[in-house]
PLY file of the C-alpha trace (Angstrom):
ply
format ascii 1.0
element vertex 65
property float x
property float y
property float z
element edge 64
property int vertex1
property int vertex2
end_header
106.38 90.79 137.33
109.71 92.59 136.54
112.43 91.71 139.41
115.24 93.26 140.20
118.00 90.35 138.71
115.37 90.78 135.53
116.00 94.62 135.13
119.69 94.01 135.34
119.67 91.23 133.08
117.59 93.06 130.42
119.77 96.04 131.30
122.82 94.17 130.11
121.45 92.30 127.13
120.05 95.40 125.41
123.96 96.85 125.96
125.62 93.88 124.26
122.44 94.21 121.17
123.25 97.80 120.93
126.54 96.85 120.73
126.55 94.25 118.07
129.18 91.95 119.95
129.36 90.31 123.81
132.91 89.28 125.31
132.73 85.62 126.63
133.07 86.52 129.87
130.17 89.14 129.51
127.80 86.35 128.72
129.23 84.14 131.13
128.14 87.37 133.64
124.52 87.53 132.28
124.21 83.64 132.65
124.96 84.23 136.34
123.52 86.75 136.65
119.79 84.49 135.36
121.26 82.30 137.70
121.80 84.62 140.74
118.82 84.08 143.00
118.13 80.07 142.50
115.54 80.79 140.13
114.87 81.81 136.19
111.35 83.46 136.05
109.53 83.66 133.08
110.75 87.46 131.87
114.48 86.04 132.54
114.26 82.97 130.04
111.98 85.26 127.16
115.59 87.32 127.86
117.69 84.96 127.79
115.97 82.71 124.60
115.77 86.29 122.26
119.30 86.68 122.84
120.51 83.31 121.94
118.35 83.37 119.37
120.17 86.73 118.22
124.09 85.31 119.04
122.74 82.01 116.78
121.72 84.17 113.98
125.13 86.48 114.19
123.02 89.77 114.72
125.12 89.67 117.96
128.54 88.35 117.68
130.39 86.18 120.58
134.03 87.43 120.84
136.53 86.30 123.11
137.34 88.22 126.09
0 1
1 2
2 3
3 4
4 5
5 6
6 7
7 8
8 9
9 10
10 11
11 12
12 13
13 14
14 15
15 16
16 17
17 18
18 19
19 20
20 21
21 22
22 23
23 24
24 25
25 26
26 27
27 28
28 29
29 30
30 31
31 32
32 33
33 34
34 35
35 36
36 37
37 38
38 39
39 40
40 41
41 42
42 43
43 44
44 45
45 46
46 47
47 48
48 49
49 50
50 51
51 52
52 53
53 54
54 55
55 56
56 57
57 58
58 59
59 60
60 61
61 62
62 63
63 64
């Protein structure tokens, strides 16, 4: 099941991969974001684990910011 915090977390990931690059505090706003409502459900960490896996292979970049 899709919930709300999931929407808006997929929401913001698929911004930063169209983007190519994510600010620190961006990511720092999608990791509270996961975090918001006490729990990470499945959809969130498949989210969150394909984007790391993206920022660790540089097809999105971490900038400061």
């Amino acid at each position: 099941m899709l919930t709300k915090s999931g929407k808006s977390l997929e929401e913001m990931i698929k911004k930063a991969i169209d983007d190519h690059v994510i600010k620190n505090s961006e990511y720092e706003e999608i990791i509270e974001l996961a975090h918001q409502d006490g729990k990470i459900d499945a959809h969130e960490k498949v989210l969150l684990q394909e984007f790391n896996d993206l920022i660790a292979e540089k097809t999105v970049k971490r900038i400061p910011g």
